[in-house]
C-alpha positions as CSV (number, residue, x, y, z in Angstrom):
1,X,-3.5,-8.1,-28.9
2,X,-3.2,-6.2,-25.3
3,X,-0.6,-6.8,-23.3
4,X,-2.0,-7.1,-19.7
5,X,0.5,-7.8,-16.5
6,X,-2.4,-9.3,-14.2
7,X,-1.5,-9.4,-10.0
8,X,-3.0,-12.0,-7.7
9,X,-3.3,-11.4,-3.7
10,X,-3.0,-14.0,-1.3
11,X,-6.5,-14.3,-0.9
12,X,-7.0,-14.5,-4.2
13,X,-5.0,-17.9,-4.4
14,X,-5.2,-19.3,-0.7
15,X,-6.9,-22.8,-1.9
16,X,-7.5,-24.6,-5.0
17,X,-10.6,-23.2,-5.4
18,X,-9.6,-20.4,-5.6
19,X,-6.6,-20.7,-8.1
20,X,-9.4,-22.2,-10.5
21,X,-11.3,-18.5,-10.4
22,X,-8.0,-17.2,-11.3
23,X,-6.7,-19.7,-14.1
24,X,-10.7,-18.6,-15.3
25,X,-9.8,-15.1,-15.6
26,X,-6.6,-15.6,-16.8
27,X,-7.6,-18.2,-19.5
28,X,-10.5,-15.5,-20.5
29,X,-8.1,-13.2,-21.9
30,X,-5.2,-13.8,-24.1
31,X,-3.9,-10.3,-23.1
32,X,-3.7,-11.5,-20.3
33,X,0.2,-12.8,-20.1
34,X,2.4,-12.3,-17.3
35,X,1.1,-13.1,-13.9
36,X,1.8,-12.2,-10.7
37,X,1.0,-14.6,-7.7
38,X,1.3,-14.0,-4.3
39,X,1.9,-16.2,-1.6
40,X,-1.0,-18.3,-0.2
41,X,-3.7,-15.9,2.2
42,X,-6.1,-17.2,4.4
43,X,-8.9,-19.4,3.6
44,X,-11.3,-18.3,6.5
45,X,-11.0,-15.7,8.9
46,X,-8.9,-17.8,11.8
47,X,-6.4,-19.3,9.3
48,X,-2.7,-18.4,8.8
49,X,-1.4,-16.7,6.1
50,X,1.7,-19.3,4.7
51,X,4.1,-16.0,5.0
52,X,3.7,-15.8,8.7
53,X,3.9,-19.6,9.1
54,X,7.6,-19.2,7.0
55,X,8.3,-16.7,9.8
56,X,7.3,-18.6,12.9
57,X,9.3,-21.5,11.0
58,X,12.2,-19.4,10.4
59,X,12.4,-18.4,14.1
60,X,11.9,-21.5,15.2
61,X,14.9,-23.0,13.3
62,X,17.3,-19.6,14.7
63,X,16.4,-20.8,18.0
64,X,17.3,-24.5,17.1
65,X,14.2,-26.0,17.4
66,X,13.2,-28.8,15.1
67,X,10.8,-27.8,12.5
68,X,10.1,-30.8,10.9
69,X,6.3,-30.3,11.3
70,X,6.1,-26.7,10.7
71,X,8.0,-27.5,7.2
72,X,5.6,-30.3,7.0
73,X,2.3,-27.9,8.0
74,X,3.5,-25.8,5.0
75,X,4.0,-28.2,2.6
76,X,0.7,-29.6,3.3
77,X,-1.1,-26.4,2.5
78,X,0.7,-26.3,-1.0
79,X,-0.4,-30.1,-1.6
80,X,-3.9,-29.2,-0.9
81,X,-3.7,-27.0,-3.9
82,X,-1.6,-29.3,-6.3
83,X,-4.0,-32.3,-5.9
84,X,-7.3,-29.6,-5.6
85,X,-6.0,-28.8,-9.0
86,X,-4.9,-32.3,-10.1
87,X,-1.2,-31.5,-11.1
88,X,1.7,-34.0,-11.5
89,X,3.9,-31.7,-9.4
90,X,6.2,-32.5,-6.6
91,X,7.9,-29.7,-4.1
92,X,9.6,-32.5,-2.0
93,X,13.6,-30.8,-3.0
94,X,12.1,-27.7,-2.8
95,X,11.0,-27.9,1.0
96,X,14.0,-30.1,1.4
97,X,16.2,-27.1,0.5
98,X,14.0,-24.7,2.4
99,X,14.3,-26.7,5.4
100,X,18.2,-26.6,5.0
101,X,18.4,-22.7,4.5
102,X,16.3,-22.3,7.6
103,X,18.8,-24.2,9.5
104,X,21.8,-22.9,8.2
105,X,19.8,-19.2,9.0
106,X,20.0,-17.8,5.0
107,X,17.8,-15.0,6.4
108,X,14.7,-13.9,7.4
109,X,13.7,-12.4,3.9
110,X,14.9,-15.7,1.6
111,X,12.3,-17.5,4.1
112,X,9.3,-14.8,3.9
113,X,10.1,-14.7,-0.5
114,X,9.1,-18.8,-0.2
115,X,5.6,-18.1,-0.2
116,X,5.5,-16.6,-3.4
117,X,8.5,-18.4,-5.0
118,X,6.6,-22.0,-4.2
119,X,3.3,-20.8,-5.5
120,X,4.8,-19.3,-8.6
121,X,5.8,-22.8,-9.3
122,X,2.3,-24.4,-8.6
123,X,0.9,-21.3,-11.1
124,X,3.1,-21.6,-13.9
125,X,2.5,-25.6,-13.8
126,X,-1.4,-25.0,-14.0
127,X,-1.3,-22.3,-16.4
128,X,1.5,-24.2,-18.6
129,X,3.6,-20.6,-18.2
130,X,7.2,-20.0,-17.9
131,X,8.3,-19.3,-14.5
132,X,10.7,-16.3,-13.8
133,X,12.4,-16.2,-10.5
134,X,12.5,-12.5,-9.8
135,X,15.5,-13.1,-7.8
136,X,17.5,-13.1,-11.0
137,X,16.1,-9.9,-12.3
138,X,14.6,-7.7,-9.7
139,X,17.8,-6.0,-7.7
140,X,18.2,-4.0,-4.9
141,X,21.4,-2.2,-3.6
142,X,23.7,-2.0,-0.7
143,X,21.1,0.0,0.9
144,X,18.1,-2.4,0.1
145,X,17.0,0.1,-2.1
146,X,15.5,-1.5,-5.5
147,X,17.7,-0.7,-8.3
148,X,14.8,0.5,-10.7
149,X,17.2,1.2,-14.0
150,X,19.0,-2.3,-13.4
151,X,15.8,-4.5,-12.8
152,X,14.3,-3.1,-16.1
153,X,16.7,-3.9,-18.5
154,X,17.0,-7.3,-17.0
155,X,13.1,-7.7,-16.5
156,X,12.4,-6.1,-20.4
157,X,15.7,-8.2,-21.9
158,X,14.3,-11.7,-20.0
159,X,10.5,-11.1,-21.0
160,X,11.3,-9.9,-24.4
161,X,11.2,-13.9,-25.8
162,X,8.9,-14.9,-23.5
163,X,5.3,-15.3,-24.7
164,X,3.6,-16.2,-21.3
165,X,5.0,-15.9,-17.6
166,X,5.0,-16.7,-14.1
167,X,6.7,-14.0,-12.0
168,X,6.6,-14.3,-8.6
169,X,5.8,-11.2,-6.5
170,X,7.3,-9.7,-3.0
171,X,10.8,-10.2,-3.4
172,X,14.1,-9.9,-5.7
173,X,18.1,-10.1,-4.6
174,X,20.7,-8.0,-3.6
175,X,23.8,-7.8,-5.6
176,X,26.0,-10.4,-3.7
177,X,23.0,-12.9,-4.4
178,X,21.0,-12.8,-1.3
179,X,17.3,-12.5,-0.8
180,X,15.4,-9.1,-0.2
181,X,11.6,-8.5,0.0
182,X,9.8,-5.6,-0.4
183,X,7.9,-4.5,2.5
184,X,4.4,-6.0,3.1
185,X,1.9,-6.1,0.3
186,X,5.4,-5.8,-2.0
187,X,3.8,-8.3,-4.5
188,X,2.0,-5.2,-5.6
189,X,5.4,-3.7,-6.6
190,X,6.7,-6.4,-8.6
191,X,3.5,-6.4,-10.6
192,X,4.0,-2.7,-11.6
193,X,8.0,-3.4,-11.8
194,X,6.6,-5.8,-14.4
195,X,4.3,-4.0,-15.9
196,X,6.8,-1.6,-17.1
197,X,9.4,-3.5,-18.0
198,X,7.1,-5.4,-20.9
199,X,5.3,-1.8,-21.7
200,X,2.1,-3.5,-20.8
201,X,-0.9,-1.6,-21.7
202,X,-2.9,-2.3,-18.3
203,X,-1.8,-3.8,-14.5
204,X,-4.8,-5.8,-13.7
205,X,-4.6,-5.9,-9.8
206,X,-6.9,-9.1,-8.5
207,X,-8.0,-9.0,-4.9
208,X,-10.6,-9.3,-2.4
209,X,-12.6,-6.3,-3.0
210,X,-14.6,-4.9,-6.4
211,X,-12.2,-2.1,-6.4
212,X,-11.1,1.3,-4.9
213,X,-13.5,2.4,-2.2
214,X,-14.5,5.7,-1.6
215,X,-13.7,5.1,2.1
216,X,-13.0,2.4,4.7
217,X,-15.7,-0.3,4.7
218,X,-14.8,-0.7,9.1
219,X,-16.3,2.5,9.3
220,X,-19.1,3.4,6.5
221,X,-21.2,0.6,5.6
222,X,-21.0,-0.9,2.1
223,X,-19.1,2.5,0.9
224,X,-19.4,3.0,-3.3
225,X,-16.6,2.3,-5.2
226,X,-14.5,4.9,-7.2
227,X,-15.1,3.8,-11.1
228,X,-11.9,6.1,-11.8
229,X,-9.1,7.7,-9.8
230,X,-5.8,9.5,-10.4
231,X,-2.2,8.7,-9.5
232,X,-2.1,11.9,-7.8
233,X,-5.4,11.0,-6.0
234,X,-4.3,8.0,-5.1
235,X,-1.1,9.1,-4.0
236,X,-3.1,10.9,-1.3
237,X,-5.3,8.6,0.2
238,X,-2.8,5.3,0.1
239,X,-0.5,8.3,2.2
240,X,-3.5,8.8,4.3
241,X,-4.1,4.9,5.4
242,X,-6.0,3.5,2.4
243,X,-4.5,0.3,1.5
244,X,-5.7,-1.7,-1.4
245,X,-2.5,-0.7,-3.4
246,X,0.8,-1.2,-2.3
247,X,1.9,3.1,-2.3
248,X,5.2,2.3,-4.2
249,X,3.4,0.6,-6.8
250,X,2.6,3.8,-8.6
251,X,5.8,5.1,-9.3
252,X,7.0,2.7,-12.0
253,X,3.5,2.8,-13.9
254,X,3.3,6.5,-13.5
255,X,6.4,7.1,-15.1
256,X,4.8,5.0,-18.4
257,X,1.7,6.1,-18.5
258,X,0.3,2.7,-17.7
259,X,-3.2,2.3,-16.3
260,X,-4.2,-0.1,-13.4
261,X,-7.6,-1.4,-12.9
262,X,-8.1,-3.0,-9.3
263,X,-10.6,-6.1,-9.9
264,X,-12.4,-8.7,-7.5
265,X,-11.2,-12.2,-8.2
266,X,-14.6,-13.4,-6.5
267,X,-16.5,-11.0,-8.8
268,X,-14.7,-10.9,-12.4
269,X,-17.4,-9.5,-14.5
270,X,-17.2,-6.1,-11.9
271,X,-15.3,-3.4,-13.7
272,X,-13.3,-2.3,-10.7
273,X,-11.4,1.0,-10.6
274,X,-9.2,2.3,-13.1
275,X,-6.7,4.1,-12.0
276,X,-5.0,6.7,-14.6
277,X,-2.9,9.7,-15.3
278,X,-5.0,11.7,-15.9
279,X,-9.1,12.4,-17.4
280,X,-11.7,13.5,-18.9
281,X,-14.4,11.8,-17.1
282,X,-16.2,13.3,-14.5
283,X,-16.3,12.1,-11.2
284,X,-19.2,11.0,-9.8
285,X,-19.4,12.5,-6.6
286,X,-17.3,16.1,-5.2
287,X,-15.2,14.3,-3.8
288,X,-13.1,11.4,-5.0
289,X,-12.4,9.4,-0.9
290,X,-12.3,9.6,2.3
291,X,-9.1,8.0,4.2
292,X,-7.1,9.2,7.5
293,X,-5.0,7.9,10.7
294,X,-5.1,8.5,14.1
295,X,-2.4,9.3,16.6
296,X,-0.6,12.7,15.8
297,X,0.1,15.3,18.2
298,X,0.1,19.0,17.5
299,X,2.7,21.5,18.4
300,X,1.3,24.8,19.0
301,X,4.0,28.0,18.6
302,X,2.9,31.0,19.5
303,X,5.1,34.4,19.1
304,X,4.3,37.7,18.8
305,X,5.1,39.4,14.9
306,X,6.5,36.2,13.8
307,X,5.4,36.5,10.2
308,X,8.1,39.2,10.0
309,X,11.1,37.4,11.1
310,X,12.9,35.9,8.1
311,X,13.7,32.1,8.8
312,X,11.0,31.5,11.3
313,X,9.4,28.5,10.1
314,X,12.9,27.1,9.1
315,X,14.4,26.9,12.6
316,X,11.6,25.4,13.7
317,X,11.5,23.0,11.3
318,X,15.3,22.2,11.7
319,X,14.9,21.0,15.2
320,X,12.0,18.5,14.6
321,X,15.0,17.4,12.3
322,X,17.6,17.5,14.5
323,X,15.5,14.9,16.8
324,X,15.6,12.8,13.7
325,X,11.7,13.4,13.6
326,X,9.9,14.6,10.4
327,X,6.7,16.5,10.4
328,X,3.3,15.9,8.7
329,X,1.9,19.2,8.5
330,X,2.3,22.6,9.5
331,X,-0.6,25.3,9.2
332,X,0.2,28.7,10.7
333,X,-1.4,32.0,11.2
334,X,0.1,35.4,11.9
335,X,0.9,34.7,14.7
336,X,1.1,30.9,15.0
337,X,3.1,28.2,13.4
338,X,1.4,24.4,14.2
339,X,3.3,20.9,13.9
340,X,1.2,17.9,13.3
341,X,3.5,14.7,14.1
342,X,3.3,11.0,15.1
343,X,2.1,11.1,18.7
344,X,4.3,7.7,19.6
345,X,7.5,8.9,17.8
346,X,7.0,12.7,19.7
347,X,6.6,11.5,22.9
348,X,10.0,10.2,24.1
349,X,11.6,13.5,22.3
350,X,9.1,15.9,23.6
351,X,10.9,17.7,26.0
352,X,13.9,17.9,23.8
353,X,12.2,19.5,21.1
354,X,10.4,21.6,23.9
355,X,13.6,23.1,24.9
356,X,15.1,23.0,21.5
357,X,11.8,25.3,19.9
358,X,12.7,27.6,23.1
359,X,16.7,28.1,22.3
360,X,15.8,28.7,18.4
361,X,12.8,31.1,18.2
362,X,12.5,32.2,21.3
363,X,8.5,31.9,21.3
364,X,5.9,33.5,23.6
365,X,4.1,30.0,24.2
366,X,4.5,26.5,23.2
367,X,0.9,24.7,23.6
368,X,1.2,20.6,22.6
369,X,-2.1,18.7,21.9
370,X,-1.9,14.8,21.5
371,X,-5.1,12.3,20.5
372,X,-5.5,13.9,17.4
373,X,-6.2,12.3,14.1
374,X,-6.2,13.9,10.5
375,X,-8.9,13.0,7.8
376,X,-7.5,13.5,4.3
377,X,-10.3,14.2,2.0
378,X,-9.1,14.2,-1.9
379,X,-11.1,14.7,-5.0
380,X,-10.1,16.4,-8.3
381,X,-14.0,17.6,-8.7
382,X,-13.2,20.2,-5.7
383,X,-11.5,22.2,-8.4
384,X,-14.8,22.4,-10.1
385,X,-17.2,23.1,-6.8
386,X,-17.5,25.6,-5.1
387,X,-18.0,25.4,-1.1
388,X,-16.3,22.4,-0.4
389,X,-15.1,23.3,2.7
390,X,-18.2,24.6,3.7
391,X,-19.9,21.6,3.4
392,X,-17.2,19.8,5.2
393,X,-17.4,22.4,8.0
394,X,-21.4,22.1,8.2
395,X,-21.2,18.5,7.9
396,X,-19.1,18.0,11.3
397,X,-20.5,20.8,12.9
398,X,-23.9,19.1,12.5
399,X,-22.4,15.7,14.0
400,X,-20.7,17.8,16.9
401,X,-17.1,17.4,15.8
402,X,-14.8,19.8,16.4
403,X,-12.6,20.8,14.0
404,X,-8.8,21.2,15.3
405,X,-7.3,21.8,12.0
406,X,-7.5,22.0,8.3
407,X,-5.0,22.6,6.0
408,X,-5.9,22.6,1.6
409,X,-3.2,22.3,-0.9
410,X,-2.5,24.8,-3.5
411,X,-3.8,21.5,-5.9
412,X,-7.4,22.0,-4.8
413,X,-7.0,18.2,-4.6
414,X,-7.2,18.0,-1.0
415,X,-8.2,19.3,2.4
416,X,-6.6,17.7,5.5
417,X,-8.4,18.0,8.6
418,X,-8.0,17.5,11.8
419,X,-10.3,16.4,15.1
420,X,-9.9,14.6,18.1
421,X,-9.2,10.9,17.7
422,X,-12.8,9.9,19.7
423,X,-14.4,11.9,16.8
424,X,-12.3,10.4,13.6
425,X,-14.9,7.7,12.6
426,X,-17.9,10.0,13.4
427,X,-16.0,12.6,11.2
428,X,-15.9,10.6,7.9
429,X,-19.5,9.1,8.1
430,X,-20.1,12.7,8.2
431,X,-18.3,13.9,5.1
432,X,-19.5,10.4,3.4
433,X,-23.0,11.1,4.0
434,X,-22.7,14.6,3.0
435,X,-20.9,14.1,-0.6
436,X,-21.9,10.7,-1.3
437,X,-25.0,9.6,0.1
438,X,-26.9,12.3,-0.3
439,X,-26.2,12.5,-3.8
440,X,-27.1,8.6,-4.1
């Protein structure tokens, strides 16, 4: 039998509805044996996620306000699930002792890691699981960085016996006991944390959409979805501002081998996207997505015979660093060496780095250009076609964009480039319809 680690998002269990599709898809797979669950999302577009109603609550009780009804608010939303389900469950202590650790302030990530630890209870009582509180075997250090060696042998040893569980996603503890999350969308994380601690063959990640898209759906219109993607593909785009996988959730499956297929909890019997080391099949389409971010600024150095002075591009470099300031890409000529950086983290440091670029390489010209975005576009069939960039070129040229920048790794699994931020969401309709549509 596979061994499948299976990953819920809060949408995915936001009513008692909604947990039935999932006990379904569970129950429709005996692989299918460690689960999970986020906490509760919203059930229509104007709810509240139960995570941000354990922060206002939390703040509420820092300031000493009574939350006696925004405990009771919360506990109402898990009820509605318990007796949607018809379970003989009670989380009166529970919210009794959640109330008291709010008041005595036990920290803003113990109340945030609620969400998940209350609905891993209601799962594990629905699917008759075991629940695992991950706060007893996923650990972070001093530094709230997640102890990867020590959370495996605890995860693999605790898991080992257990036939079926419930492991709650988004948070763990640090080694004096107290409660640390992962950063938003962390449930993600523990899945693949799991995952490799029980040498699952796959990481079934459930959410709201039939998998991986080939670019945002806010600015292409029903985009296609990738069937199958690469880690290092991946990699790219989640870098880049596509978000339907938590980015640290590759590393621990990546370092097994293991696969991950994102599915739609709304539309099981949709294969999804696998996502994979590496393979044979052939993509579809040229390219693989389409993702990117607004708001960099470009610093423009301009200096007569750089390319032959030895350690050029390294003081330059070193006083982005100095300003505590990292950079996201530098394409240079001759005689030309460009910075692309966050516009809102340049700003307030611009005229120290200004000065700084002057006393280090003594340039001709400094040029800075803000509003700029970058449009990452990654696919491993670029190896394989020839003209790529021409197309991308003829594409935007068509559409009257202006091309600021593009840089290509020596990969050939991506080509950043860069345009104005009023021309980012004409830019990648533009590559979409050129690679994807008219292919359809």
């Amino acid at each position: 039998m596979r061994k499948k680690v299976v990953k819920f998002g809060g949408s995915s269990l936001a009513s008692a509805e909604q947990f039935k599709k999932v006990g379904d898809i569970i129950r429709s797979d005996e692989g299918r044996r460690y689960v999970v669950p986020s906490a509760p999302g919203k059930r229509y577009n104007d709810d509240i996620k139960v995570t941000d109603m354990l922060y206002d609550c939390y703040h509420a009780a820092a300031e000493g306000i009574p939350v006696d009804k925004k405990i009771q608010r919360i506990q109402a939303r898990y009820q509605e699930i318990i007796d949607g389900l018809n379970l003989n469950l009670s989380l009166d202590e529970e919210f009794a002792r959640i109330k008291e650790d709010f008041e005595n302030q036990k920290g803003l990530d113990y109340a945030a890691s609620r969400g998940e630890y209350l609905n891993g209870i209601i799962m594990a009582d629905y699917l008759g699981y075991e629940f695992v509180d991950p706060a007893n075997h996923i650990f972070f250090d001093e530094n709230g960085v997640l102890d990867a060696e020590r959370t495996d042998k605890s995860l693999a040893d605790k898991l080992e016996h257990i036939e079926r569980a419930v492991i709650p996603g988004f948070y763990g503890s640090c080694y004096d006991g107290t409660i640390k999350t992962f950063s938003r969308g962390g449930s993600d994380v523990t899945g693949s944390i799991v995952a490799k601690a029980v040498r699952a063959d796959l990481y079934e990640n459930w959410t709201d959409v039939s998998g991986f898209l080939v670019t945002d759906p806010r600015i292409v219109d029903n985009p296609k979805v990738i069937s199958t993607i690469t880690y290092k593909e991946l990699r790219e785009l989640a870098y880049m501002g596509a978000t339907v996988l938590h980015e640290d959730a590759i590393f621990p499956l990546r370092q097994e081998g293991i696969p991950i297929n994102i599915r739609n909890t709304n539309c099981p019997l949709d294969k999804g996207t696998m996502i994979v080391e590496s393979t044979c099949n052939k993509p579809k389409y040229t390219i693989t997505g389409i993702a990117g971010k607004k708001g960099f600024a470009s610093i423009n150095i301009e200096k007569d015979m750089m390319n032959a002075e030895i350690g050029f591009g390294r003081k330059v470099l070193q006083v982005f660093e100095e300003n505590g300031l990292s950079f996201e890409h530098v394409p240079s000529g001759i005689d030309t060496f460009t910075v692309y950086v966050h516009q809102d983290e340049f700003e307030d440091k611009e005229q120290n780095i200004i000065a700084g670029l002057h006393r280090a390489v003594q340039p001709d010209s400094i040029d800075l250009e803000s509003d700029l975005a970058l449009v990452a576009v990654v696919g491993r069939g670029m190896r394989r076609n020839r003209g790529t960039a021409a197309r991308i070129f003829a594409a935007l040229a068509h559409n009257h964009v202006n091309v600021k920048m593009i840089d290509q790794g020596s990969s050939e699994l991506n080509i950043i480039i860069g345009v104005e931020n009023r021309d980012f969401e004409t830019a990648i309709r533009s590559i979409y319809d050129i690679f994807v549509l008219s292919q359809v």
